[in-house]
VOGU-3710 file (C-alpha; in Angstrom, 3 decimals, decimal comma):
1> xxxxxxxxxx> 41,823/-3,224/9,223  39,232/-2,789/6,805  38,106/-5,651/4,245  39,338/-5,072/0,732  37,637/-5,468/-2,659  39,693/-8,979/-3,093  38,517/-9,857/0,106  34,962/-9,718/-0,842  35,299/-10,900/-4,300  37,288/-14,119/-3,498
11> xxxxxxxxxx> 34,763/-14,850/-0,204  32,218/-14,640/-2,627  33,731/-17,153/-5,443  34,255/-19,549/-2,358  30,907/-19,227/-1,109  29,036/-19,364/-4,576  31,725/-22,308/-5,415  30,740/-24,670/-2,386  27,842/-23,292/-0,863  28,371/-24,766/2,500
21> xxxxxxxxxx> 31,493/-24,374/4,263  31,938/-26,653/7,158  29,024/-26,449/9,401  27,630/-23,208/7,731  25,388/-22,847/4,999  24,938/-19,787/2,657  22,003/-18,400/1,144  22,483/-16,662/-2,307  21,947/-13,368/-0,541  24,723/-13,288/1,192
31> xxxxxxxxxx> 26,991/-14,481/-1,461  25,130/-11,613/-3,737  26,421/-9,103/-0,756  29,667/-10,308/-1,020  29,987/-9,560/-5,010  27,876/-5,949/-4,244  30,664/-5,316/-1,300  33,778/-5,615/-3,899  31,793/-3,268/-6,078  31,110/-0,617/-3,961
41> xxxxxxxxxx> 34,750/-0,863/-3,180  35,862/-1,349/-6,820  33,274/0,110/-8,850  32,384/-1,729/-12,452  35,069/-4,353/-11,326  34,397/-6,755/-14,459  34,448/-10,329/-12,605  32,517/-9,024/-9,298  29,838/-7,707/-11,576  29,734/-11,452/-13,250
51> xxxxxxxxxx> 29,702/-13,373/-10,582  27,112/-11,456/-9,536  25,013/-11,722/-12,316  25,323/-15,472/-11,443  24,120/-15,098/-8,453  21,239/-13,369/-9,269  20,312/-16,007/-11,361  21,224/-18,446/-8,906  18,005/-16,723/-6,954  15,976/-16,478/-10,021
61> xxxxxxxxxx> 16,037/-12,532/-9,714  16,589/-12,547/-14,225  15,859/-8,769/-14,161  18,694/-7,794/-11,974  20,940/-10,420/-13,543  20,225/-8,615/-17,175  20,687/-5,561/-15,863  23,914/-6,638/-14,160  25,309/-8,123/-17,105  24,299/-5,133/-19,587
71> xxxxxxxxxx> 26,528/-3,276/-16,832  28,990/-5,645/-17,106  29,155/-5,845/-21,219  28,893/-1,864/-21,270  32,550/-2,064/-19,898  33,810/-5,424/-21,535  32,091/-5,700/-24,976  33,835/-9,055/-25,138  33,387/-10,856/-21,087  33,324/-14,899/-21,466
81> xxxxxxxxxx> 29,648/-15,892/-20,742  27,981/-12,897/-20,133  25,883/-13,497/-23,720  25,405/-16,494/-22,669  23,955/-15,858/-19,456  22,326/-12,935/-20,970  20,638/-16,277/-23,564  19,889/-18,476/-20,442  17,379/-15,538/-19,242  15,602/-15,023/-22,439
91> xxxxxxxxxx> 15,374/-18,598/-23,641  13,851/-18,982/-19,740  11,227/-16,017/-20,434  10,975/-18,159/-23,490  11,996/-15,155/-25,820  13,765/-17,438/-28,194  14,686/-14,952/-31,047  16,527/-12,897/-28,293  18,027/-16,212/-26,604  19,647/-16,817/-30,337
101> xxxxxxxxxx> 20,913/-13,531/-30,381  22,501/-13,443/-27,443  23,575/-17,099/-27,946  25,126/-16,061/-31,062  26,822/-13,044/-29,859  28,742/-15,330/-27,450  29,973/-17,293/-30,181  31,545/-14,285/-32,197  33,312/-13,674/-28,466  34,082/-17,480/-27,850
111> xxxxxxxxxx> 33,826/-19,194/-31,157  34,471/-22,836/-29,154  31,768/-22,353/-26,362  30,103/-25,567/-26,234  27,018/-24,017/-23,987  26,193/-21,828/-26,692  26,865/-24,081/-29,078  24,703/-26,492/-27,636  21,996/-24,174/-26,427  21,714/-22,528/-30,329
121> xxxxxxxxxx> 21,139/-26,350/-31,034  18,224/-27,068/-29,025  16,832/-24,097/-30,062  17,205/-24,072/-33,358  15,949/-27,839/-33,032  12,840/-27,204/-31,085  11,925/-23,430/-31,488  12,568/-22,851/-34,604  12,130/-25,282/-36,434  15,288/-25,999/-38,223
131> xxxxxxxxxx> 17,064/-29,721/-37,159  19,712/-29,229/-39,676  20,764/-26,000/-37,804  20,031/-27,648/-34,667  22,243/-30,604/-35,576  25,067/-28,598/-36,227  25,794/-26,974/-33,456  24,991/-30,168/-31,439  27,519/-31,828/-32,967  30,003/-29,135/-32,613
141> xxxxxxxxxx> 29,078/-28,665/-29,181  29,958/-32,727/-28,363  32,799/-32,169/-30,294  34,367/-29,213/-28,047  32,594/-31,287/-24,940  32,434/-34,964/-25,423  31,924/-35,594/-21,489  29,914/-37,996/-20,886  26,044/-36,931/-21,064  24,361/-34,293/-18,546
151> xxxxxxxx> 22,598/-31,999/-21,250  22,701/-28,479/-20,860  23,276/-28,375/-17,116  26,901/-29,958/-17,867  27,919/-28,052/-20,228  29,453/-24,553/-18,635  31,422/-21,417/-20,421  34,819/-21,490/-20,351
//
């Protein structure tokens, strides 16, 4: 019996989830073959393609996680996160005008993302110059998140 696109796709949320399983560790690689699997099987499958734009990231390959997620919001204009991943790469290449864009774009999608939210703060704050801005969407990012602190690393989409 062959493996289907499930299959992949779900061995590949469990892997990227816990990383080690048991005795076994996995590398990113394999968890990235896992997502590319489901797609050959299911091609332009929405959540395979952004789970594995999280990967890539995971293995600081940003050019095939933009590219991945471009694919991804080609066919879903509107995909949870995929802005804001699409912000984490260019705020990380320290493009901050794209960053905000992107930032910004998830927030017409998810108007209560407190990563973007959060992120636009600390840009606003620091890059650009504007801590009124900046405040703003810090606040509104504690107020959809008021965890207790971690910075940007706690905060995750949806």
């Amino acid at each position: 019996m062959s493996a289907t696109p499930e299959a992949y796709y779900y061995r590949g949320l469990l892997r990227r989830t816990y990383k080690q399983i048991g005795d076994r560790l996995f590398l990113s690689s394999e968890i990235a073959e896992d997502f590319r699997r489901a797609l050959a099987l299911r091609p332009g499958d929405p959540d395979a393609l952004y789970q594995l734009g999280l990967t890539y990231q995971d293995m600081e390959e940003d050019e095939q996680a933009e590219r991945t997620f471009r694919e991804l919001l080609a066919r879903e204009p509107r995909y949870p996160g995929a802005h804001l991943a699409l912000g984490q790469i260019a705020e990380a290449k320290q493009q901050y005008d794209s960053a905000i864009r992107e930032y910004e774009a998830e927030l017409k999608n998810d108007p209560d993302s407190a990563a973007a939210h959060f992120r636009l703060g600390f840009l606003y704050a620091n890059a650009k110059g504007d801590p009124w801005l900046g405040a703003q969407h810090l606040e509104k990012a504690v107020a959809l998140d008021p965890g207790p602190p971690g910075g940007p690393d706690r905060i995750r989409p949806g």
